[in-house]
C-alpha positions in Angstrom: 17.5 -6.0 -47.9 18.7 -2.7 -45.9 21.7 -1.5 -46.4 24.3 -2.7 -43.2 25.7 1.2 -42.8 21.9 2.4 -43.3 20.9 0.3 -40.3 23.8 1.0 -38.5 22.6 5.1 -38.9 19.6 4.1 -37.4 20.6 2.4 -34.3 22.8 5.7 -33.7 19.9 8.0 -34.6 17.5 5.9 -31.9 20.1 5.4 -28.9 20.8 7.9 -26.6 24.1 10.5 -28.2 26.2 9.8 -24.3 25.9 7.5 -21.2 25.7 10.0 -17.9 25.8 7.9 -14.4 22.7 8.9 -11.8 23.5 9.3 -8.4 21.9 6.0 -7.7 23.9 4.5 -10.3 26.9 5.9 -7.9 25.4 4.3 -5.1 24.3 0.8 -6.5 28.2 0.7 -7.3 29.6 1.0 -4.3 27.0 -0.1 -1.7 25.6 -2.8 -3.8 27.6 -3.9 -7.1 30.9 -4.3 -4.8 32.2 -5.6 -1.2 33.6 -1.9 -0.7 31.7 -1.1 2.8 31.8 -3.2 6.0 29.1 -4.5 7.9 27.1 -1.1 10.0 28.7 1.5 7.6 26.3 4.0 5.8 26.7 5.5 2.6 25.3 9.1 1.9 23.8 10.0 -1.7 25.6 12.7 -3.1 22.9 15.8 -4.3 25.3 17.5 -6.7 28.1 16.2 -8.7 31.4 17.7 -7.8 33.9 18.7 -10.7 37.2 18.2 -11.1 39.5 19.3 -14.1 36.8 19.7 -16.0 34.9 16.4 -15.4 32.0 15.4 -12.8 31.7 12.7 -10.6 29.2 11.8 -7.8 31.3 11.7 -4.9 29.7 9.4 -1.9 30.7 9.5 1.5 30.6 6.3 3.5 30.0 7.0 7.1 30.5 4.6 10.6 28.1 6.5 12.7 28.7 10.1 12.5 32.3 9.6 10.9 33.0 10.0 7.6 35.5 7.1 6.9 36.1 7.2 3.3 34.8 8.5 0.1 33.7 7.0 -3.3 34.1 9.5 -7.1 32.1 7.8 -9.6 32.6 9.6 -13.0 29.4 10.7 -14.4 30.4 10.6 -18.1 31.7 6.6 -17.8 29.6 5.6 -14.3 33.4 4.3 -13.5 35.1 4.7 -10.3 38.1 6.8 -9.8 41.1 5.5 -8.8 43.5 7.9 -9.2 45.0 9.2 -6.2 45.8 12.5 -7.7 42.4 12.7 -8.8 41.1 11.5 -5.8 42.7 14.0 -3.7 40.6 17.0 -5.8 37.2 15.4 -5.1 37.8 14.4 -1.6 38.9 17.5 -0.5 36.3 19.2 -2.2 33.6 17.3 -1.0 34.8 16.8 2.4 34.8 20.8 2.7 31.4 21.0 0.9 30.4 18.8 3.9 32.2 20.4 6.7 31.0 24.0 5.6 27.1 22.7 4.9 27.6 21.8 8.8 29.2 24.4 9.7 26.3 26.8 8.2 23.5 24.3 9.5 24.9 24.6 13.4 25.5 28.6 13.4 22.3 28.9 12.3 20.7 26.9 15.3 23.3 28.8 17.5 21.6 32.2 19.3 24.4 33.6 20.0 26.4 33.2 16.6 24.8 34.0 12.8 25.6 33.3 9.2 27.3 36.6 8.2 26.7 35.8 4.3 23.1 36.9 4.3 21.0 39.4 2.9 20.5 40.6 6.6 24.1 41.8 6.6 24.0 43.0 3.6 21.3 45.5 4.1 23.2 46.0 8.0 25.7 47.7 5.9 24.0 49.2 3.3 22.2 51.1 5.9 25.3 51.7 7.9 26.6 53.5 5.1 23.8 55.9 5.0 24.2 56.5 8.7 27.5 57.3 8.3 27.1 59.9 5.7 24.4 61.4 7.9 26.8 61.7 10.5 29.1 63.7 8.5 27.0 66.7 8.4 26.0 66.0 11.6 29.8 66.8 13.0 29.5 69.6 10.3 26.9 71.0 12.6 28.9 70.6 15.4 32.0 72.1 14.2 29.7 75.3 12.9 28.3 75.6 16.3 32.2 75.3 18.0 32.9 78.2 15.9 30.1 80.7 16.7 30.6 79.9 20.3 34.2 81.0 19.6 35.7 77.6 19.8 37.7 76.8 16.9 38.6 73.1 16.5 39.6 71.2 13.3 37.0 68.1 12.6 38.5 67.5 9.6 40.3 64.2 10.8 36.9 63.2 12.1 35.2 64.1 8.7 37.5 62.1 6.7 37.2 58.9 9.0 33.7 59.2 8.7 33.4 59.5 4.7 36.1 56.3 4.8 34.2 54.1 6.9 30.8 54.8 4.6 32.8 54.0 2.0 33.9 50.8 3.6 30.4 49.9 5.1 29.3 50.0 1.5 31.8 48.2 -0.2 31.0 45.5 2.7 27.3 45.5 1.7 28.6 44.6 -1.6 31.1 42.0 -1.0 28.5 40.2 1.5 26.0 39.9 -0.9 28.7 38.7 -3.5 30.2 36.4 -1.2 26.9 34.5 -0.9 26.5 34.2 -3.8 30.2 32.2 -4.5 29.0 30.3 -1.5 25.5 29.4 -3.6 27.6 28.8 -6.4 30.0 26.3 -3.9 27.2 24.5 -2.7 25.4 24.1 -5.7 28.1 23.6 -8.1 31.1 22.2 -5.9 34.9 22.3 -7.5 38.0 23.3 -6.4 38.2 26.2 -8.2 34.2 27.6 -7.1 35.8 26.6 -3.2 38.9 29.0 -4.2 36.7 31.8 -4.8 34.2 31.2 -2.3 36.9 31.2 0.1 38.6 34.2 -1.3 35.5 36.4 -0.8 34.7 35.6 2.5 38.3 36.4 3.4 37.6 39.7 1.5 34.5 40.2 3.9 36.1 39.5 7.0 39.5 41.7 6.2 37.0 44.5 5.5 35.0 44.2 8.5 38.1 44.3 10.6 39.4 47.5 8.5 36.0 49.0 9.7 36.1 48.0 12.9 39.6 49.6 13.4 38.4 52.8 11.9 35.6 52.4 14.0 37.6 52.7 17.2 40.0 55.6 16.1 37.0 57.5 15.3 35.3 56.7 18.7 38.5 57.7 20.1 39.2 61.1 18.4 34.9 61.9 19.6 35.8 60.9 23.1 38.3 63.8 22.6 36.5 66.4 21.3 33.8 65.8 24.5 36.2 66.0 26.5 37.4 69.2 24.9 33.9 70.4 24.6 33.0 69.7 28.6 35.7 71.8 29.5 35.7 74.4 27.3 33.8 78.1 28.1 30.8 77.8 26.5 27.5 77.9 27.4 26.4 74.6 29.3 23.3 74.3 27.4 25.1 74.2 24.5 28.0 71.9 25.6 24.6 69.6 26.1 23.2 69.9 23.0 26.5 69.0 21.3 27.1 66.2 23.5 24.1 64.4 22.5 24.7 65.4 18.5 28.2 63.1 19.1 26.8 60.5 20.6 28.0 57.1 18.6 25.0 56.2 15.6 23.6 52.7 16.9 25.4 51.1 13.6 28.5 51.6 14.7 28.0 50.9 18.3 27.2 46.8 16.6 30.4 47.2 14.5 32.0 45.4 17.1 29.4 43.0 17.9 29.7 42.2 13.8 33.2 41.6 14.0 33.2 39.4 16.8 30.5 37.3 15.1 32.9 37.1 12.2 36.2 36.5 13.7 34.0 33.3 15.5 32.9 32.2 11.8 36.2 32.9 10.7 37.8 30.8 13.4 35.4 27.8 12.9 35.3 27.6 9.0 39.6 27.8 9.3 39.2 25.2 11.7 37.2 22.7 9.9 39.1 23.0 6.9 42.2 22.2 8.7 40.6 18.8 9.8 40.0 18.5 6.6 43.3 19.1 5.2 44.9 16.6 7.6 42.7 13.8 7.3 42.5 13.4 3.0 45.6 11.2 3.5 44.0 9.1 5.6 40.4 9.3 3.5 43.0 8.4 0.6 44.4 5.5 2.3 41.3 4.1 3.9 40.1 3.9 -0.1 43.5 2.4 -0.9 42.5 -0.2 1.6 39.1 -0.6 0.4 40.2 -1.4 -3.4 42.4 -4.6 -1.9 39.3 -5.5 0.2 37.0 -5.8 -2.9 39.6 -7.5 -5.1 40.2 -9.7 -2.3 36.7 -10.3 -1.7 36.2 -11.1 -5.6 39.2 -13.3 -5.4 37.4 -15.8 -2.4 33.8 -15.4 -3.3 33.0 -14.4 -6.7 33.3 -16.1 -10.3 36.5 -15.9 -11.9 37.0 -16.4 -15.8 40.5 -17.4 -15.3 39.8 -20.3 -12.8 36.9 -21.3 -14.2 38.8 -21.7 -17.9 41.5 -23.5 -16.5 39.9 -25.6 -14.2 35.7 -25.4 -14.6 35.3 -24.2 -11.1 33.6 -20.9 -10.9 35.1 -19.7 -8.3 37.6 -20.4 -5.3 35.4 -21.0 -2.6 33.1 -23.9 -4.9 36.4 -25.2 -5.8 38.1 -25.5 -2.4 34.8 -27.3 -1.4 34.6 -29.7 -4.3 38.1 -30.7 -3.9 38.4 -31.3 -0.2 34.6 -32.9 0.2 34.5 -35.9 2.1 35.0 -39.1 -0.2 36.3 -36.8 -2.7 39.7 -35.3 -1.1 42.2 -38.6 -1.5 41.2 -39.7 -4.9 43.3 -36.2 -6.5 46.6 -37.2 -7.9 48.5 -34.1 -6.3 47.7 -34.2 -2.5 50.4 -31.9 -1.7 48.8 -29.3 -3.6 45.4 -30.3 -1.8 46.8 -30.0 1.7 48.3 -26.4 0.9 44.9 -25.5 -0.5 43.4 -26.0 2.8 46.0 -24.3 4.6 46.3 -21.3 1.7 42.1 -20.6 2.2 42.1 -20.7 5.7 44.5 -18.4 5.8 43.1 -16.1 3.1 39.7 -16.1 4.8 41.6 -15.6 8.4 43.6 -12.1 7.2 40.5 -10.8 4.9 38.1 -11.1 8.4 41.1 -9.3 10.0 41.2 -6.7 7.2 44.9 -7.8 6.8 44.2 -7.6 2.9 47.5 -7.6 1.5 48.4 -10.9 3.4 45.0 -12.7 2.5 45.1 -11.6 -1.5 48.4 -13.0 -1.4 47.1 -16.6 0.2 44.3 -16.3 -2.0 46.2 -16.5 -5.4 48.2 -19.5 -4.1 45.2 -21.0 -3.1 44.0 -20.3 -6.5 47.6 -21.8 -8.0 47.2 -25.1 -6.0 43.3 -25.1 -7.4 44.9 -25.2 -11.2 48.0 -27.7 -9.9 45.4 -30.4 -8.7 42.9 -30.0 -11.8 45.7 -30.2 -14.0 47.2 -33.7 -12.0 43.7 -34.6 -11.8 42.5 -38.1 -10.3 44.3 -41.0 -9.2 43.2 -44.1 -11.6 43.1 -47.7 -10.4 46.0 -50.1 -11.4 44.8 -53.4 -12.9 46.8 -56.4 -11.1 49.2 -57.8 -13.1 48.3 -61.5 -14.6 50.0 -64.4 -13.0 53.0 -66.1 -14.7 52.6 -69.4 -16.2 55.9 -70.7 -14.8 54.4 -69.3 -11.4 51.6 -71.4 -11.5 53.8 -74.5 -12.7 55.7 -73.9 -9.3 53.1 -74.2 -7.4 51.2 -77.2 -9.4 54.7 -78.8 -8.5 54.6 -78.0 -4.8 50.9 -79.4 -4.4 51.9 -82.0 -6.0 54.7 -82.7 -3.7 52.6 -81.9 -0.8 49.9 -84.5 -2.0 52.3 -87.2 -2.3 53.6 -86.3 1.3 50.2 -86.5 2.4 49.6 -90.1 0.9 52.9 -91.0 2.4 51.7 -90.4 6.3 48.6 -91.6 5.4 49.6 -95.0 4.5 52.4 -96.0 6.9 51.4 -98.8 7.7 50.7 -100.5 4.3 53.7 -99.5 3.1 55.8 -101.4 5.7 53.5 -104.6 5.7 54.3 -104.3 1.8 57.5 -104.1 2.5 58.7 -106.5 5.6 59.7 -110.4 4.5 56.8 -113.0 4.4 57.1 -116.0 7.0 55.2 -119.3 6.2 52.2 -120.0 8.5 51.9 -123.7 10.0 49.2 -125.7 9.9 48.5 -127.3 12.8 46.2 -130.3 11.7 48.4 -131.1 8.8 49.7 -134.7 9.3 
């Protein structure tokens, strides 16, 4: 016969080393397995599990219409659902923002007038920029060499310096767009608070640099303005004045530095303003869960089996028993009809504050109903009472009174031969005696 820890290797060797919940498994578990969602809700199946201190859960959002009303984490490593609220807060958030930015991205992208500024589009915008500025350095070089031959002296070092500090910017930029998208990737795929925290954090990065370049941008278009104007009325030869004119002239890149930072301040604007609706409503998401908890248990508590009851009194559940016990024919026969009366009034009330989502008020009437439920089980059934025997001196009494009453009846019966027998006899004459 084989060994008991020998088999026991085996069954450990052929089963699978860890459970890991699916996202349906998620789903079945809140939309199916429980009474957590009301009539007309939708639930939405989460794509990636979202971590938290170092554990995942599928997180799915329940939605009335277009709302996102509440949230569901079910750990992947158990297939359990969370119900920590500290926990809970994590994962909400996170998901709620993975949602909100998802949108956010989806509608700028249908938007003409508005674009995604994570993109390799931007990132080459600036790469190239970069280049263009660096170009434009010797291209004032050429100007200020020209200045001097036509006896113009003028210092462009201002306007050198500015120039080599923007192509440093403009490339840095290129940079940090292209990393930034990829934290974003790494967000979407991969959602936690911490990969939100430095998506966030580049993107800030971006935009802060963008506005340092579009600062320097307009100081520099305002120290060329300058020199133009120095140049258009200085004494030099018109042709020339011309020429130089048109090596000034603004590179198209950073004419759109303004048109980029406009685009950005929008995005900026509308990611900071989703994530403050997010930020204010996780209470509420936390509550409505809350709420939701109390509505299943309730739920469970009128409809579904319960061990308990059905141990102490063999009625599966509350509703069966609140049926079997007031049924027609059946409702007077228990001993304890005071417990039967408040079991009708306990369950009505129960169902009345569950359909009003009033759950804290119908789980309370629920566990009394359940009390009165054990209360008449335990009293059980009234049992019929044999009549007691009749006394043998009772029957003697009333043998005697018949009796009497027989003798009473003789009596007026026979009046009349009792008087004859009784009245004096007179002797009859004869009328042909001699």
């Amino acid at each position: 016969m084989m060994n008991k820890s020998v088999f026991l290797a085996i069954i450990l060797l052929v089963l699978p080393c860890g459970y890991s919940a699916t996202s349906n498994d998620a789903v079945n578990l809140v939309a199916n397995s429980n009474a957590y969602l009301y009539s007309g809700e939708t639930y939405i199946p989460p794509n990636v599990p979202v971590e938290f201190e170092g554990k995942d859960y599928w997180v799915v959002p329940v939605a009335d219409g277009s709302n996102i009303v509440v949230f569901f984490a079910v750990d992947v490593s158990s297939g359990e659902l969370s119900t920590s609220r500290a926990v809970n807060r994590g994962l909400f958030e996170t998901s709620d923002r993975l949602r909100e930015l998802q949108s956010l991205k989806n509608s700028i992208s249908s938007n003409q007038g508005l674009e995604w500024l994570l993109t390799q589009k931007y990132q080459s915008v600036f790469d190239e920029m970069s280049r263009n500025l660096d170009d434009e350095f010797f291209q004032i070089n050429a100007v200020e060499t020209s200045l001097d031959n036509e006896g113009f002296s003028v210092n462009l070092a201002s306007l050198k310096n500015r120039l080599k500090s923007m192509s440093a910017t403009a490339l840095e930029l290129s940079s940090l767009v292209i990393e930034s998208a990829n934290k974003e990737n790494v967000f979407f795929t991969k959602p936690s608070p911490e990969s939100f925290s430095e998506f966030k954090g580049s993107f800030d990065d971006v935009y802060s640099l963008l506005n340092e370049l579009n600062s320097e941008n307009l100081t520099y278009q305002s120290e060329v303005d300058k020199l133009r104007l120095q140049i258009s009325t200085a004494d030099i030869d018109p042709q020339t004045k011309v020429s130089l004119s048109s090596v000034l002239e603004l590179p198209q890149s950073l004419k759109a530095v303004r048109n980029y930072n406009l685009n950005a301040t929008q995005m900026n604007d509308l990611i900071e303003s989703s994530l403050q609706t997010v930020s204010l409503r996780q209470d509420s998401l936390l509550d409505e869960f809350d709420s939701r908890l109390l509505k299943n248990e309730v739920h469970s508590l009128i409809y579904e089996e319960n061990s308990v009851l059905e141990k102490k009194t063999g009625f599966a559940d509350l509703t069966t028993a609140k049926s079997t016990i007031l049924a027609n024919g059946n409702r007077l026969l228990w001993t304890n009809q005071t417990s039967v009366r408040s079991l009708e009034l306990n369950y009505s009330r129960a169902v009345k504050f569950y359909t009003e989502k009033n759950f804290s008020n119908a789980k309370d009437f629920a566990l009394q109903a359940i009390d009165n439920v054990v209360s008449i089980e335990k009293d059980g059934k009234k049992t019929e009472t044999i009549p007691e025997l009749i006394s043998q001196d009772f029957l003697f009494l009333i043998a005697g009174v018949l009796a009497i009453l027989l003798i009473l009846l003789y009596f007026l019966n026979n009046t009349g031969k009792i008087k004859g027998a009784l009245a004096p006899q007179t002797e009859e004459l004869d009328l042909y005696e001699k």
